[in-house]
N, C-alpha and C positions, 0 to 999 in steps of 0.2 A: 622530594618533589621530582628530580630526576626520571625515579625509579616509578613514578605515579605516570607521569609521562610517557616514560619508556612502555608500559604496560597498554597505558590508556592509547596509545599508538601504533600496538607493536606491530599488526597486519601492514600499515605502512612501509615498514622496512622494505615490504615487496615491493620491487620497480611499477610490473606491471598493475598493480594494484593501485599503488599510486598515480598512473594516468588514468585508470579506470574511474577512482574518486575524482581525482578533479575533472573528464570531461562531465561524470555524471552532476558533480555541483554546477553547474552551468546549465546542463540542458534540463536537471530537473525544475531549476529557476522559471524557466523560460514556459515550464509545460505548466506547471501552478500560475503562470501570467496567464495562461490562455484558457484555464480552469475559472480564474474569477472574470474573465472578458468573458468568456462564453456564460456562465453564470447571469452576470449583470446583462448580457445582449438579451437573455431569453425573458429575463427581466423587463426590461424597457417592451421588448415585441410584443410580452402577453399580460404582465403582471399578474403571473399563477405557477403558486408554487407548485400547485399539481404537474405544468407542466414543466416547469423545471426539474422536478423529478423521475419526469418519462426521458429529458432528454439525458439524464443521468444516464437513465438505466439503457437508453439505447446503444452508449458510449460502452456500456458495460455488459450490453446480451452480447456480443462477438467472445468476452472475457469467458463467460458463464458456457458457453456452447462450443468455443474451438481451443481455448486454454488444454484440456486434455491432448488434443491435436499437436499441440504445441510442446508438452512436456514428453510426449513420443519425438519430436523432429529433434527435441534437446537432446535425449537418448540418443539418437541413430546419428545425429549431421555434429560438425565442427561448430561452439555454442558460437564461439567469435566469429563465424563468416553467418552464420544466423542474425548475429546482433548487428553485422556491420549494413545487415540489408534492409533488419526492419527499422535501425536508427536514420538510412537515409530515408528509406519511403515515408517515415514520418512528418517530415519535413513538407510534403505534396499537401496535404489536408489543413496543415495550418496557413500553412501562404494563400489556398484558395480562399479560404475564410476572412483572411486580412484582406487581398483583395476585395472582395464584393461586399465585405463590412466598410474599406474605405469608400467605395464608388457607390454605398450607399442602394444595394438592390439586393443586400441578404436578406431572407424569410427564414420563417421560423423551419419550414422544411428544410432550409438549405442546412442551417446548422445540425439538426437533426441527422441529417445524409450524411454530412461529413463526420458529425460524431462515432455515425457509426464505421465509417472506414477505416478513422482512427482507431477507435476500439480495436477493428480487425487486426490491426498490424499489430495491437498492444498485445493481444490475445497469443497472438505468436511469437512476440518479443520479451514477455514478462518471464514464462518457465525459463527459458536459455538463463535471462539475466540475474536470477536469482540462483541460478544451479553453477553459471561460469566461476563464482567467489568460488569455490573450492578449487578452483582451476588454476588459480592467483596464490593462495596460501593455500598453509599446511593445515590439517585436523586441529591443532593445536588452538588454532586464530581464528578460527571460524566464525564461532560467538562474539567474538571482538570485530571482525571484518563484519558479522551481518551488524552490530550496533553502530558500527561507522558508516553502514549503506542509510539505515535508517536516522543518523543524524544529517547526511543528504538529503534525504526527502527531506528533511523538516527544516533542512537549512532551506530550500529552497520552497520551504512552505513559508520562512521569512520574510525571504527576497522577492519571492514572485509576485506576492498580494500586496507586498509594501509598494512596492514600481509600482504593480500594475493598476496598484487606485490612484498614483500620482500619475502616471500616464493617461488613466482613463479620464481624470477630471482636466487634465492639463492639454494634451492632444488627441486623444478617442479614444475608442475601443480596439481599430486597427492596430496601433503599434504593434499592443500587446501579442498578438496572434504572428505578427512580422518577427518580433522578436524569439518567437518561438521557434519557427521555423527555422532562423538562423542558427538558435542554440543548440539542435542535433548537429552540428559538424565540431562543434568539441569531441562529440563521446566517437564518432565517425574518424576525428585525426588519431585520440587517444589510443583506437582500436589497432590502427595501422601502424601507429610509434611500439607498441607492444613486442618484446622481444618471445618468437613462438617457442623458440627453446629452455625458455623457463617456465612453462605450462604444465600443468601437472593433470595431462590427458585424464580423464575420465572412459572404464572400458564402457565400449558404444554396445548397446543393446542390437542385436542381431535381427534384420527384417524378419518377422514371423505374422503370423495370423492370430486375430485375438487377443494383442498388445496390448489396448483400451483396457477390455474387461480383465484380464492380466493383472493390471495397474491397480483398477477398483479390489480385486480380489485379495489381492495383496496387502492394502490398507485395511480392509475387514479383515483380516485374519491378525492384524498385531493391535491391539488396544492401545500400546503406547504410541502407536501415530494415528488411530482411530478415534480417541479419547480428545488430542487436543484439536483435531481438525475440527470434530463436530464444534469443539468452544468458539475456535476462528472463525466456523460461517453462521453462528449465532452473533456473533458480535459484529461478522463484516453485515452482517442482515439489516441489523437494527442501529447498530452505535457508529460504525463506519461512513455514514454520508456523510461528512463534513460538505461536501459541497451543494449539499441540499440544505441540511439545517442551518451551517452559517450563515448565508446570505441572509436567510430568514431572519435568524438571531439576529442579528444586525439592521437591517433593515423595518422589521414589522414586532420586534420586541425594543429596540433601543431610540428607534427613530434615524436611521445614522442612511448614510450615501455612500457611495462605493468606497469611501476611505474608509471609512468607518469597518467595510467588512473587511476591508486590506488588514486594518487593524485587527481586529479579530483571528481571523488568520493568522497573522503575525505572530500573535502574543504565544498560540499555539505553538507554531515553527521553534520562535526563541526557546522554551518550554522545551521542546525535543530537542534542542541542540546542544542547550546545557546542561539537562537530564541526563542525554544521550554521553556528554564528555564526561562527565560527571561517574556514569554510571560501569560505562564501556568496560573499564579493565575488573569489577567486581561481579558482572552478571554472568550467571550460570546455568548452563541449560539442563535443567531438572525439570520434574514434572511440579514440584514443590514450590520452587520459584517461579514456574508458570501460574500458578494457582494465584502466589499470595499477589505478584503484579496484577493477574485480571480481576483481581478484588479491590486492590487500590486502582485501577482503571474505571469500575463500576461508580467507584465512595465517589468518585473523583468529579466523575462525570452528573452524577446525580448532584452535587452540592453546584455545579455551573447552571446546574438547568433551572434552580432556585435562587439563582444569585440576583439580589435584586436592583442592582446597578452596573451600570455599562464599565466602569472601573473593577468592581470587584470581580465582574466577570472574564474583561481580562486577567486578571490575577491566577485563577483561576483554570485558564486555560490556558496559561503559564505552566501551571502543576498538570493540566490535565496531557500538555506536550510530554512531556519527561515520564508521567508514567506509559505514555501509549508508546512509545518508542522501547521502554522496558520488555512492556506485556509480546509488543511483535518479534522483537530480536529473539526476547526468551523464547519464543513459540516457532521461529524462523530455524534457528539453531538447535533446538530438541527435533524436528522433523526432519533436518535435512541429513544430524549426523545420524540418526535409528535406521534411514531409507537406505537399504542400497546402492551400492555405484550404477548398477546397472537400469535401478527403476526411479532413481534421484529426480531424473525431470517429469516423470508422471506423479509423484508423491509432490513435489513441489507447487504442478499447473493447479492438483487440488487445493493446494493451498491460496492459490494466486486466484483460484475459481473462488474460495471460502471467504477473502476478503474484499476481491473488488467484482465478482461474477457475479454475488448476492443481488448486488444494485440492481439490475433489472424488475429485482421482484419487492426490495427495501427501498430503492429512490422513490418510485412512485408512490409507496403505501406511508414514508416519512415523510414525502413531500404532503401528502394531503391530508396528514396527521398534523405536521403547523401548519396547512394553511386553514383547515377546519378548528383544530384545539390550540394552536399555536406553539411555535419553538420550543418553547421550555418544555411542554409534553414531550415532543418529537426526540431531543433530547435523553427524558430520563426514563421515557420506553427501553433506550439502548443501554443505559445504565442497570435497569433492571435486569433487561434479560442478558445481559451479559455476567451478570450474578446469580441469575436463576441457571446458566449454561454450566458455570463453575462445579455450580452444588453437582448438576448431574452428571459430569464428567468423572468428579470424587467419586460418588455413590458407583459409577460404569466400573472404574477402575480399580477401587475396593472388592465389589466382586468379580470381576474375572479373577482377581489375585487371589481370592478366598476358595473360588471353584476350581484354579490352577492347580491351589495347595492340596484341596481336598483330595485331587485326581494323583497327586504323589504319597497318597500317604498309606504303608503297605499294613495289611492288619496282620497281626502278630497272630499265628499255628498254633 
């Protein structure tokens, strides 16, 4: 058990890692509160999930349009005084929101506005924060550190929705948004507690012209980080809105009120945490093991969308947390060790664009897919095609390696 521990832990042993996890279990708590407050507000203002999925996606066009932007600043600039600016500015757009949600004179524009400012600072804060873990550990712990980031998320996919349906039924919808905004000065103190001389610099790519397409070029020319991007923005397309389909699920498939979707969420979160601990010290980043996780992600997902009871479906989404924190870590950690040092945050922003950038163009089209066919469609659409992405990544990647082969092989005089 020790030895399971030590393993299932071991990225910890780093100091600065260890402030880095615990501010981010805190603020990511905070940011999933304001994910189902905003959820539920656009809810009560329209009662359409069409537009709850525009306002998804408008949270997420900054992701999809300045993400690249972003994975270049992570190249050139210091990720930590990046992070330490976009985690306070974060802060600004959920307190305005709490505001004017307490006093009672938010519109649906206003949330919209703000969603999207958010997005913007997220757009520029996601590459850094996923590229900084190598900054914290060694090569070694990578796969281990990115499975203990993604049991954060989902720890705080727990915490956030549980509070924030007992807060929404008990004292409003403000809290949540209040609370959120306080949560960035965790990951903001943890930054500045960080000791700099145990950092393990990344070389800074050199201002030049034509970086961007650089970036892109570079990912088309290597299959194995071309192969599983295209799976990740298939699946962040179709299967990834949880905060589109939940609500739904919850709400216009179960009958259920804002606890109801806290729970839902929840079941999810615990799912990824235990999955995630569970799984952390044995996952491996292969293409192989990315395969067979995004195929249990699919089964998984497909058997919730048919679940025909509000229990079984949490159940369900219990299993479905633990494999999707699998499929990401695997996916997270084969892309990040294949990139270069130098092109690490433009190969990552694609990544960050493939999972949450999609939404601009998947919130609205799953949003109006349950509100037209309902949830359970909206659902095993992403189940599908994130099994239909699988097969054709196999097939991409089978032949590059077949035309690779063919192109070394000398005919005999």
């Amino acid at each position: 058990m020790r030895r399971y521990l030590r393993a299932t832990f071991a990225s910890l042993g780093n100091r600065n890692y260890r402030l880095f996890f615990a501010g981010q279990t805190i603020s990511i708590s905070g940011t999933w509160m304001q994910k189902i407050a905003q959820a539920w507000l656009v809810l009560e203002l329209t009662n359409s999930g069409t537009l709850l999925g525009v306002t998804a996606a408008l949270q997420q066009l900054p992701t999809m349009l300045l993400s690249p932007w972003g994975g270049l600043l992570a190249d050139r600039f210091d990720k930590r005084k990046i992070l330490l600016w976009t985690q306070s500015l974060s802060a600004i757009p959920a307190l305005v929101l709490g505001i004017l949600t307490a006093t009672e004179v938010v519109t649906l524009w206003i949330v919209m506005a703000l969603a999207l400012v958010l997005g913007t600072i997220e757009a520029l804060d996601k590459p850094a924060r996923h590229t900084f873990v190598l900054e914290m550990v060694n090569a070694q712990q990578v796969t281990n550190a990115v499975a203990l980031n993604n049991i954060v998320l989902n720890a705080g996919k727990v915490l956030g929705p549980a509070a924030a349906g007992v807060l929404i039924a008990t004292v409003g919808l403000a809290s949540s948004f209040f609370f959120n905004a306080v949560s960035f000065l965790a990951v903001v103190a943890a930054l500045l507690f960080m000791r700099t001389d145990q950092l393990e610099l990344s070389l800074r790519a050199q201002r030049a012209r034509g970086q961007l397409r650089e970036g892109l070029r570079y990912v088309a020319s290597r299959p194995g980080l071309l192969g599983p991007l295209v799976l990740m923005t298939v699946s962040g397309l179709l299967a990834y809105e949880w905060t589109v389909t939940l609500p739904l699920l919850a709400r216009d498939t179960f009958g259920g009120d804002a606890r109801i979707a806290g729970f839902v969420f929840s079941a999810m979160g615990i799912g990824a945490v235990v999955g995630g601990l569970a799984l952390a010290s044995v996952l491996h980043a292969t293409t192989r093991n990315l395969t067979f996780w995004a195929l249990v992600f699919s089964a998984v997902l497909l058997a919730t969308a048919a679940a025909p009871t509000l229990v079984l479906a949490l159940v369900l989404l219990f299993a479905l947390g633990a494999a999707s924190v699998a499929f990401r870590a695997v996916a997270a950690a084969l892309i990040q060790l294949r990139a270069d040092s130098q092109m690490r945050g433009r190969v990552m922003a694609l990544l960050v664009v493939a999972i949450g950038g999609t939404t601009p163009i998947g919130g609205p089209l799953v949003g109006w897919i349950g509100e037209t066919f309902g949830a359970r469609v909206a659902l095993g659409m992403g189940g599908i095609g994130t099994a239909l992405a699988v097969g054709g990544m196999a097939l991409y990647l089978r032949r590059r390696r077949e035309s690779q082969e063919a192109a070394t092989v000398t005919l005999p005089s």
